[in-house]
C-alpha positions in Angstrom: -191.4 -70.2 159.1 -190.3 -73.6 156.9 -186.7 -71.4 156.9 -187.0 -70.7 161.0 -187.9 -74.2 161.6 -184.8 -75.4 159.4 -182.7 -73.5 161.3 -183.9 -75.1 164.7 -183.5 -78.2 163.5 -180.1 -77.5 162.7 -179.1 -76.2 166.0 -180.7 -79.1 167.9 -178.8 -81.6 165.8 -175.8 -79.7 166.3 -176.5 -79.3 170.2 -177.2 -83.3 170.7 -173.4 -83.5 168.7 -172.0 -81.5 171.7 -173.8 -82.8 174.2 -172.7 -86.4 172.9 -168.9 -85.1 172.9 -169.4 -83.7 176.7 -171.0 -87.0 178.0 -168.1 -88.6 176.5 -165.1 -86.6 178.2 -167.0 -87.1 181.0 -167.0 -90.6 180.6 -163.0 -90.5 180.2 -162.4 -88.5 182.8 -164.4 -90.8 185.3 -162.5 -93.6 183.9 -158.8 -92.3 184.7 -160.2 -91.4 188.4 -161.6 -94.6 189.2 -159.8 -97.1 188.5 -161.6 -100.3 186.2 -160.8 -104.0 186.6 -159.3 -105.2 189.9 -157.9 -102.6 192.4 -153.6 -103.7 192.4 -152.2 -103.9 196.2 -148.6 -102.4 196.6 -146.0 -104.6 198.4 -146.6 -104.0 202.8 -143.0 -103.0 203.4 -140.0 -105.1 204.6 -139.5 -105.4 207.9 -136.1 -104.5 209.2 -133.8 -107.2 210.4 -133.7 -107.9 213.7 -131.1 -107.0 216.4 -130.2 -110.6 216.3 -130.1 -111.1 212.3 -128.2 -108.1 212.5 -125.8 -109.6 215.0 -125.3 -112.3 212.9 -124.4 -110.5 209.7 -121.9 -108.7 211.6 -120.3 -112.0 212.8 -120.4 -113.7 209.7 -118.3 -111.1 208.1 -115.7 -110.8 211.1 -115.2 -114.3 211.0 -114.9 -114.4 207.2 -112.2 -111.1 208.0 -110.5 -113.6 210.9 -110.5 -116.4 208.2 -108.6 -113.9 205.6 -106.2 -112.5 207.9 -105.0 -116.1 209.2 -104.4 -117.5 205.7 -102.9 -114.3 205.1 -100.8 -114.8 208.1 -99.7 -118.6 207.3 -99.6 -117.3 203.7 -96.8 -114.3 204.9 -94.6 -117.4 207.2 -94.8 -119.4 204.2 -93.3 -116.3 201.6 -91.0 -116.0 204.1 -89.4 -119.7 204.5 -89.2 -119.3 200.8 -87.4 -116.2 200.6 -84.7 -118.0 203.3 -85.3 -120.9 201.2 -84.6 -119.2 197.6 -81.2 -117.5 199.8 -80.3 -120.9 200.6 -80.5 -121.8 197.1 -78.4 -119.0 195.6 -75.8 -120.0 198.7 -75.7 -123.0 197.7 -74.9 -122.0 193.9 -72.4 -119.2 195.3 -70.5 -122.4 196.5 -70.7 -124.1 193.3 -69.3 -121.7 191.5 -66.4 -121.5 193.6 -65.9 -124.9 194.0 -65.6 -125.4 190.2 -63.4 -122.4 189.7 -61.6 -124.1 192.2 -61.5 -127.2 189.9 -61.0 -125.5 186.6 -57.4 -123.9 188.4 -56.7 -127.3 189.6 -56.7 -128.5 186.0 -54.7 -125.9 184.8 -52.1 -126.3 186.7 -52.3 -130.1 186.6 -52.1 -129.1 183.0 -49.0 -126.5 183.7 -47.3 -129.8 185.7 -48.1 -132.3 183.0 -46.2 -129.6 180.4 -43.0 -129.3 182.6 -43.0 -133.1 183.1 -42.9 -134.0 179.2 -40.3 -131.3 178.6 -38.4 -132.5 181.7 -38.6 -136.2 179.6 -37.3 -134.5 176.3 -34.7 -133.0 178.4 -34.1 -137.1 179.6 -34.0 -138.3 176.2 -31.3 -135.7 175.1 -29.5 -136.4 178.5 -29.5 -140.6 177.6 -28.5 -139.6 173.8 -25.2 -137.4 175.0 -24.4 -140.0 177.6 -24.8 -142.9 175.2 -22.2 -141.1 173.0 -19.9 -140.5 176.3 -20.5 -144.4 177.3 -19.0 -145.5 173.3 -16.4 -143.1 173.1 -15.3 -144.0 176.9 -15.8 -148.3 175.7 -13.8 -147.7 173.0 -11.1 -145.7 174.6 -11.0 -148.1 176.9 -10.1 -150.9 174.3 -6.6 -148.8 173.8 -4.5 -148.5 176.5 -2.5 -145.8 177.9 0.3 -146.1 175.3 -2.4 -146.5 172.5 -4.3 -143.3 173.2 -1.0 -141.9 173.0 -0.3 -143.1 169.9 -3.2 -142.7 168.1 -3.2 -139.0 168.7 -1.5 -137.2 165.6 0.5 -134.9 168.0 0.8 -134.4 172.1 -1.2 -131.3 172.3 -4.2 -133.7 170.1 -4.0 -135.9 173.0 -4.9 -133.1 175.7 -7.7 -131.5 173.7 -9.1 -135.1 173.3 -9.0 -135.5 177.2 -10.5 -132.2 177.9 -13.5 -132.3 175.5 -14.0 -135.6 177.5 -13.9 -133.6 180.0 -16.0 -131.1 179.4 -18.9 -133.6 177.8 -19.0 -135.7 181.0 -19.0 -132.5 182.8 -22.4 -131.0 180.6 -23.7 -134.4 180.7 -23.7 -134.3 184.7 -25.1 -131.3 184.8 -27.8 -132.2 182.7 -28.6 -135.1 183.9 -28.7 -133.3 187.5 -31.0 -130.6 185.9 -33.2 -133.7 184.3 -33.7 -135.3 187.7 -34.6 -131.7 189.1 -36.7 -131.3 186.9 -38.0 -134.8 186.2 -38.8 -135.3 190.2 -40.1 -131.5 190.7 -42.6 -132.2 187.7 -44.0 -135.9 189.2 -44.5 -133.7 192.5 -46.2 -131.4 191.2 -48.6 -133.8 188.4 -49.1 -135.8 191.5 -49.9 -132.8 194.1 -51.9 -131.3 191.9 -54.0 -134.4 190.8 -54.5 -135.1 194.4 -56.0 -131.7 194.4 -58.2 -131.8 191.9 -59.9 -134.9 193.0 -60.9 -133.4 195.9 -61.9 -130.0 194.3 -63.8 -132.5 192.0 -65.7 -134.3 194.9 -65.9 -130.4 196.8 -67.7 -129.7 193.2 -69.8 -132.6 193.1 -71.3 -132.1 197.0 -71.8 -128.5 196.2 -73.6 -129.6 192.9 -75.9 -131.4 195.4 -76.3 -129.0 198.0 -77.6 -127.0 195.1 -79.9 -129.7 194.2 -81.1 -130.1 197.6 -81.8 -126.2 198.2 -83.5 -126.1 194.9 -85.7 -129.3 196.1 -86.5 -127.9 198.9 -87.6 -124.2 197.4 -89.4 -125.8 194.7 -91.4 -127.7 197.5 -91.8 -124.4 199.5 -93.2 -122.6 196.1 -96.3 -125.1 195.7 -96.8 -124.9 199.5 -96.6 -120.9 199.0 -99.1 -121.6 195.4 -101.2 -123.6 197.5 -102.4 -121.5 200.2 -102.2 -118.1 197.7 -105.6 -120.3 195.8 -107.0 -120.8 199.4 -106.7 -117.3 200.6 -108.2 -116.0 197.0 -111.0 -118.3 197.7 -111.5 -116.4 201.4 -110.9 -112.9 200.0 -113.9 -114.0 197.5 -116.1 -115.0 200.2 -115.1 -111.7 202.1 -116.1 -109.3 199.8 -119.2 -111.2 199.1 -119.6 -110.7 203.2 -118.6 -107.2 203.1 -120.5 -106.9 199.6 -117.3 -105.2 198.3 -115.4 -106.3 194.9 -112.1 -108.7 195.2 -110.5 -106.2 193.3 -111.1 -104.1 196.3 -109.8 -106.6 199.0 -106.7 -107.6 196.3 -105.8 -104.0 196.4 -106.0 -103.7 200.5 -103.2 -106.8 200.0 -101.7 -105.4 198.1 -101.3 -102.1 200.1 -100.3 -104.2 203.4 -97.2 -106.1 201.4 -96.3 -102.7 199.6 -96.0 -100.9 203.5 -94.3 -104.0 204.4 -91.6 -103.9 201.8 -91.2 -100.8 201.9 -91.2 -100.4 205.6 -88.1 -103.3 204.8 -86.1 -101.3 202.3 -86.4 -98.1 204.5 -85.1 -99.9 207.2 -82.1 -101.5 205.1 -81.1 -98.4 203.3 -81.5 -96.0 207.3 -78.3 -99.3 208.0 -76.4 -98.7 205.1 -76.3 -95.1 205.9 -75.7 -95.6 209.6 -72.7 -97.9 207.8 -71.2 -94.8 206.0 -71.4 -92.3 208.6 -69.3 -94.5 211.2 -67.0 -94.6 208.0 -67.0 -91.1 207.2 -66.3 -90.0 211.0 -63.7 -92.8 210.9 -62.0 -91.5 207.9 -62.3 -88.0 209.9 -60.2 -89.0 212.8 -57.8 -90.4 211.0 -57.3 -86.9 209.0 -57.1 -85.5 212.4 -54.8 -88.1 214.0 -52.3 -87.6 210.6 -52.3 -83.9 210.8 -51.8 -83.5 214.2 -49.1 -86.6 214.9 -48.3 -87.0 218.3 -51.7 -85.9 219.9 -50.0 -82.6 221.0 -52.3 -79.2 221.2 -53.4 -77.3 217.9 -51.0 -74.5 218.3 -48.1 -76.8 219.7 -47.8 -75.4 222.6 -48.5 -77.4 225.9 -49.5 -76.8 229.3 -47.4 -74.8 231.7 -47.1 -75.7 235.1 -49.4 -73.6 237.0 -52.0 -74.7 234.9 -54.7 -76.7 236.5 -55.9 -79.1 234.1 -59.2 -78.9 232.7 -61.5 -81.2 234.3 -62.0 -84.7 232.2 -64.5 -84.5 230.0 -67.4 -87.2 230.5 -66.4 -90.5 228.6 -68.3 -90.7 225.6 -70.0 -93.9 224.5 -68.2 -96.4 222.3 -67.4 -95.7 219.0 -69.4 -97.9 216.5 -67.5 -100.4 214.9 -67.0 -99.8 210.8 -67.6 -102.7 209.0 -64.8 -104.4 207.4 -63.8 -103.4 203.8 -62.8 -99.9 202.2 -63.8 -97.9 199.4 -60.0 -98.0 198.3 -60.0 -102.1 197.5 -60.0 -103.5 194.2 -59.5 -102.0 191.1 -62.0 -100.1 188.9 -60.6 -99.5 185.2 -64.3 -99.2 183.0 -65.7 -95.8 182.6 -69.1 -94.6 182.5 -69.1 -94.7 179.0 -68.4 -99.1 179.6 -70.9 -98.7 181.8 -73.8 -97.7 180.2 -72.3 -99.9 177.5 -72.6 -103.2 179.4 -76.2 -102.0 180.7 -77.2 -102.2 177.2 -75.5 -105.4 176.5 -77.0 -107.2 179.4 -80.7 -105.8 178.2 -80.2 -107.8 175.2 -80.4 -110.9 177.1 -83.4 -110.1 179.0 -85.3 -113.6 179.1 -82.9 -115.7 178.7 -82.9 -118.4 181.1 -80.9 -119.2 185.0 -78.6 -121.6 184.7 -76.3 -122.7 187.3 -72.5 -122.6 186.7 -73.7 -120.6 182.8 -71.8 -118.1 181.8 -73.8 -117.6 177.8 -74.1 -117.4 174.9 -77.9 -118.5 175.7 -78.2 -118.9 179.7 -76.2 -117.3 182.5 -76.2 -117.7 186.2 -75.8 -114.2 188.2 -71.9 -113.6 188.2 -71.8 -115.1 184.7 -74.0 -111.8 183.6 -72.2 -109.5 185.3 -69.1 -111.2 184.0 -70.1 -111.5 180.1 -71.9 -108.3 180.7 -68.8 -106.0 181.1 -66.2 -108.3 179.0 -68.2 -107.1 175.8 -66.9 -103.8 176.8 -63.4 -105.3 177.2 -63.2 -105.2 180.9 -62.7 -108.5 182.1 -64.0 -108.9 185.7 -63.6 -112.4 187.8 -65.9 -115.2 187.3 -67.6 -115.5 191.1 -69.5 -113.6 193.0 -67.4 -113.4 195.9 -64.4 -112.9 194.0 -65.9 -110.2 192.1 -66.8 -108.4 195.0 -63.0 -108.3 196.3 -61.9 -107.2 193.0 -63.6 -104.4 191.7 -63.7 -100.9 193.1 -65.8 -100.4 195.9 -68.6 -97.3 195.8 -71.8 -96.2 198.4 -74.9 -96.8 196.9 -75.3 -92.8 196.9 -73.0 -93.2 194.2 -74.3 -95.5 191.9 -74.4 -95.3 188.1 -75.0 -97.5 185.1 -73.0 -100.8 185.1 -72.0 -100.9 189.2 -72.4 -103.9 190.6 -74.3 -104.7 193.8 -73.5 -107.8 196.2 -75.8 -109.5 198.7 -74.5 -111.2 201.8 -75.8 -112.9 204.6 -73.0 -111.6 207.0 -72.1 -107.4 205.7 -68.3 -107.8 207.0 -67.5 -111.6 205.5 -67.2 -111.1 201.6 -67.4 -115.4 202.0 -71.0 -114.8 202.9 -72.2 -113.3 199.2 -74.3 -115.5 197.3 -75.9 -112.9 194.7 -74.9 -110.2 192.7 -77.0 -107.7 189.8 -76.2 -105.2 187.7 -77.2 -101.3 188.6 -79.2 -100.1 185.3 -80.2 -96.8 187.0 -83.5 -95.0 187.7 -83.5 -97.2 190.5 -83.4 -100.6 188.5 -81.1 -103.1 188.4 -80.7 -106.7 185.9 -80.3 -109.7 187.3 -80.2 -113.6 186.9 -81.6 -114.8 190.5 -82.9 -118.7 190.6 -83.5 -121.5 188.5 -87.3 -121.3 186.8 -86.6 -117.3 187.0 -85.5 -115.5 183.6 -83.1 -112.9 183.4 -85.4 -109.5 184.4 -85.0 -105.8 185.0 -86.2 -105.2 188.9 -86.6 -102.6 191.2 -83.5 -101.7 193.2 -83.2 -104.0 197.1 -81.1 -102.9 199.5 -82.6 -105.4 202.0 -79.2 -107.9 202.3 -77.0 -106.0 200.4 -73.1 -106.0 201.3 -71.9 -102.5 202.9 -70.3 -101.1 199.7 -71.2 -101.5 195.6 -68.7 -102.4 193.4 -67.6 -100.4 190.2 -65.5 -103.1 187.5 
């Protein structure tokens, strides 16, 4: 019984245990289903904007759209008037240059004048000498009379050779003296001609040295304007995207996009003109093959109409022919090869950096026919110094053409070679080097077409 009653005990003690454990996962379990402490309210939802706040959004970021595309707009006139204005300026240098080639030829040949006058007064000195001599022998003849002379010759035929060297001195003396006041008078001509000349070449120089000045003012003036409203139309392109709640990187890139279209819509448009520009010179050049093979305008088989022909009615008159523009691909004078070519390409990349400077022609700063100039006399072809004049003296090629080394020209008028005011270098792969404006280092760009003269020129 004392063992039964042991074993009772035992399981009631060990019964409370579990009944303990159960009370107390039922406790838990009560506790994660209801909820102790203060009961936490969720947020009542937003309420949607109205049609009006809605409205208002909408506006706010149309007009902040309007505000972009006007300063975008003022920002695009004001590029523009300093694109005209940055032409203007390399005009304006274009003239320069000439005018002081213009002055360094005038030097030279005030030089060349200046030469032929100090030989013509060595010449005039010799002259003075020889007659001096004539004017003592002729004084001291003159102290002896007739009989005299006669007598102080050793023998009759003495006497006549001293009267013909006389002679013949006075007779080279009067032609030199003739040839010394040729000479003496064609040489103070010329000194003073070409003095005159450079005088005014110099003051020619001097106005287009302003007119450079000027230009540049004026530029430099239109590129802070340009600088200015860029930082205001940044500062609306900000406030847009914040509108839109978009990046500026995104409304940068849409920019961006529009001024890509429109430069290239520009280039398109300049390189559909230049083609337009060859065809009327290829179906020019075909006419003329006709015209020389068939001389005379008579039928292709020689033959010609009989009488009881009737003529062929007249064809419709068909529209005006377009006019080529002036120039052909026969002018100038190439004489570099490819070979030069590529060679003065890699010579002109070595000065990539160096600064514009206006009438420069190196070792440290160049204007642009000064590069093109150094560029291809390190290859031993020596081209001319301007622009303009380069243009007229090196070979002409289409820009389907172009290789390493050709030069292309950029005009305001396409048929007056007077109107050029820039030229670059072709570097290929559609680049080309160039030295454009003052503040502007010497750079590798992207091929423009956009004002470029009708042909490029190979040196």
């Amino acid at each position: 019984m004392g063992r039964i009653r042991g074993l009772d005990e035992a399981r009631h003690g060990h019964g409370g245990v579990l009944a303990l454990r159960a009370l107390g996962a039922a406790v838990l379990a009560l506790g994660l289903v209801i909820p102790w402490g203060p009961i936490a309210e969720a947020d009542p939802p937003a309420d949607p904007p109205s049609a009006g706040e809605a409205q208002a959004a909408r506006d706010a970021v149309a007009a902040g759209a309007l505000d972009v595309r006007q300063a975008e707009a003022a920002l695009g006139t004001l590029r523009t008037e300093l694109e005209a204005a940055q032409v203007r300026v390399q005009v304006a240098g274009a003239d320069y240059a000439e005018a002081q080639l213009a002055v360094e030829q005038a030097e030279q040949e005030v030089a060349a004048a200046r030469t032929a006058a100090k030989k013509a007064h060595r010449g005039e000195v010799a002259a003075r000498s020889g007659l001096a001599e004539v004017y003592r022998a002729s004084a001291r003849d003159a102290d002896l009379g007739s009989l005299d002379v006669a007598f102080e010759a050793d023998s009759v035929p003495d006497m006549v050779g001293r009267s013909a060297v006389e002679r013949a001195v006075q007779r080279k003396l009067g032609g030199a003296m003739a040839a010394y006041q040729q000479a003496r008078a064609a040489s103070e001509s010329a000194d003073a001609r070409w003095s005159a000349a450079k005088k005014q070449r110099d003051v020619a120089a001097e106005q287009a040295r302003t007119a450079f000045d000027a230009a540049q003012a004026a530029a430099a003036d239109l590129a802070a304007r340009t600088q200015a409203a860029e930082v205001e139309r940044r500062a609306l392109v900000a406030r847009l995207a914040q509108l839109r709640q978009t990046s500026v990187e995104i409304e940068n890139e849409r920019e961006a996009a529009r001024a890509a279209a429109a430069e290239a819509a520009r280039e398109a448009a300049a390189k559909a003109e230049l083609e337009r520009r060859q065809e009327v010179r290829d179906e020019a050049a075909a006419v003329a093959r006709v015209r020389t093979e068939r001389p005379g305008g008579g039928s292709a088989d020689g033959g010609t109409a009989g009488p009881d022909v009737e003529p062929a009615p007249a064809p419709a008159p068909a529209p005006a022919p377009r006019p080529a523009p002036a120039g052909s691909p026969t002018e100038g004078v190439t004489a570099g090869s490819e070979g030069l070519g590529i060679g003065a390409v890699t010579w002109a990349r070595t000065r990539l950096g160096a600064p514009y400077l206006l009438g420069a022609a190196g070792p440290s700063a160049y204007d642009c026919s000064g590069l093109t100039m150094m560029s291809w006399a390190s290859q031993g072809v020596n081209i001319t110094r301007t622009s303009r004049s380069q243009y007229l003296a090196v070979g002409k090629v289409d820009y389907g053409s172009l290789r390493p080394g050709d030069l292309v020209f950029y005009g305001s008028d396409p048929s007056d070679p007077a109107s050029i005011y820039h030229v670059a270098m072709y570097t290929g792969g559609g680049m080309m080097i160039e030295a454009t404006l003052p503040g502007h280092p010497l750079s590798e760009n992207p091929l423009r077409l956009s004002g470029a003269m009708p042909y490029a020129g190979r040196p």
